[in-house]
C-alpha positions as CSV (number, residue, x, y, z in Angstrom):
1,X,-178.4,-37.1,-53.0
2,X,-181.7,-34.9,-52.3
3,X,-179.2,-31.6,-52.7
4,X,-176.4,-30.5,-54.4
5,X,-173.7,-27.3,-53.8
6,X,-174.1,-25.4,-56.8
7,X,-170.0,-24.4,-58.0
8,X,-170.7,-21.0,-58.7
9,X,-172.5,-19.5,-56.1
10,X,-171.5,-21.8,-53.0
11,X,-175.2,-22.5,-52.3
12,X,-177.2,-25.8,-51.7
13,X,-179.5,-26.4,-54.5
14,X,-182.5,-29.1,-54.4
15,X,-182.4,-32.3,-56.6
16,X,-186.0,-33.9,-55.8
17,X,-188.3,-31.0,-57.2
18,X,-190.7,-33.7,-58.6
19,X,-191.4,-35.0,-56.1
20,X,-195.0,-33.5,-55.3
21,X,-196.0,-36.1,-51.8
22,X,-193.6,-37.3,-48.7
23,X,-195.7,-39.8,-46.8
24,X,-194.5,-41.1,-43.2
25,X,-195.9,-43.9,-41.6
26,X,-194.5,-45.3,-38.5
27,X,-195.3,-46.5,-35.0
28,X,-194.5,-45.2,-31.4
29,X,-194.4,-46.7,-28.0
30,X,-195.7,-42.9,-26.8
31,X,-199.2,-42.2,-26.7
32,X,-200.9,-39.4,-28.8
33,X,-201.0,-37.0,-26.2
34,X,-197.1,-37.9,-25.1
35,X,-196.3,-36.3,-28.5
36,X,-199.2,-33.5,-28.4
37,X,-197.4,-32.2,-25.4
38,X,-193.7,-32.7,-26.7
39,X,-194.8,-30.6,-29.9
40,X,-193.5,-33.6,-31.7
41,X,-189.9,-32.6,-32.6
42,X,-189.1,-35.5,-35.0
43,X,-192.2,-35.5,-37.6
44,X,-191.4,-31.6,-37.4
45,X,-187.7,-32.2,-38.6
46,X,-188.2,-34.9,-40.7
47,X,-191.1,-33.6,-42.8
48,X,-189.3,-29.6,-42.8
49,X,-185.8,-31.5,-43.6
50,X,-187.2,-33.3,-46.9
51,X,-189.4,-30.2,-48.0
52,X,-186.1,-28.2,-47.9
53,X,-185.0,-31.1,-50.8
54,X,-188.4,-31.3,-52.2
55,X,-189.3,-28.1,-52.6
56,X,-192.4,-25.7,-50.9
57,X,-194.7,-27.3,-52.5
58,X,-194.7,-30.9,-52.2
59,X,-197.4,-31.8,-49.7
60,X,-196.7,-34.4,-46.8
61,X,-198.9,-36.8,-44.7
62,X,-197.9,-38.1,-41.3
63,X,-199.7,-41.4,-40.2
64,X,-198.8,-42.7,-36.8
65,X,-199.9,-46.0,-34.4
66,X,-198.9,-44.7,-30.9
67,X,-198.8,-46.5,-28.1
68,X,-198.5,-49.6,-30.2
69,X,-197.0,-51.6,-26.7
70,X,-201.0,-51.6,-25.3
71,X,-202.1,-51.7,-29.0
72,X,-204.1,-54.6,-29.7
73,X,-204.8,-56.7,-32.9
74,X,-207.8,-54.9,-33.7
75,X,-206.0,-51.9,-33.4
76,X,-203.3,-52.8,-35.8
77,X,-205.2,-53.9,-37.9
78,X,-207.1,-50.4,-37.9
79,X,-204.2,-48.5,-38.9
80,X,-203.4,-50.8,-41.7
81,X,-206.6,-50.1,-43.1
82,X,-206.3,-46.3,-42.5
83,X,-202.9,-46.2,-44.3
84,X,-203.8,-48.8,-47.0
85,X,-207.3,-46.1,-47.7
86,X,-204.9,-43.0,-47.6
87,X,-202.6,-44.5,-50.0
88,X,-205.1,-45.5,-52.6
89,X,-206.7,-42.0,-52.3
90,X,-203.0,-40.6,-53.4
């Protein structure tokens, strides 16, 4: 569990304050600018859910392929080396 309730005081209390970096890394079948325009809802919940386990100061990176339907190889292939570069520079 990221949380507990604490007994005493009725309140939810976080469990994962190590944890200093949340990384995401998915793919869409929306384009960049799909989500631009939609404010992207999901990153925002996901990434504001965790950091209300995590605690204000862990840090987070989002790393996205959109549009991976009209993707190409090449282009895959480009976002695995983006996420494998961002990951050794954690």
């Amino acid at each position: 569990m990221a949380f507990h309730l604490d007994p005493r005081t009725q309140r939810v209390v976080r469990d994962l304050t190590g944890v200093r970096r949340l990384v995401s890394i998915t793919t869409t079948g929306r384009s960049r600018h799909h989500f631009w325009r939609a404010t992207d809802q999901g990153r925002r919940l996901i990434h504001r859910s965790l950091r209300m386990s995590t605690g204000i100061r862990a840090r987070s990176t989002w790393l996205a392929l959109h549009d991976i339907e009209s993707s190409s190889e090449f282009d895959w292939g480009e976002f695995l080396e983006r996420v494998r570069s961002r990951l050794e520079a954690l």
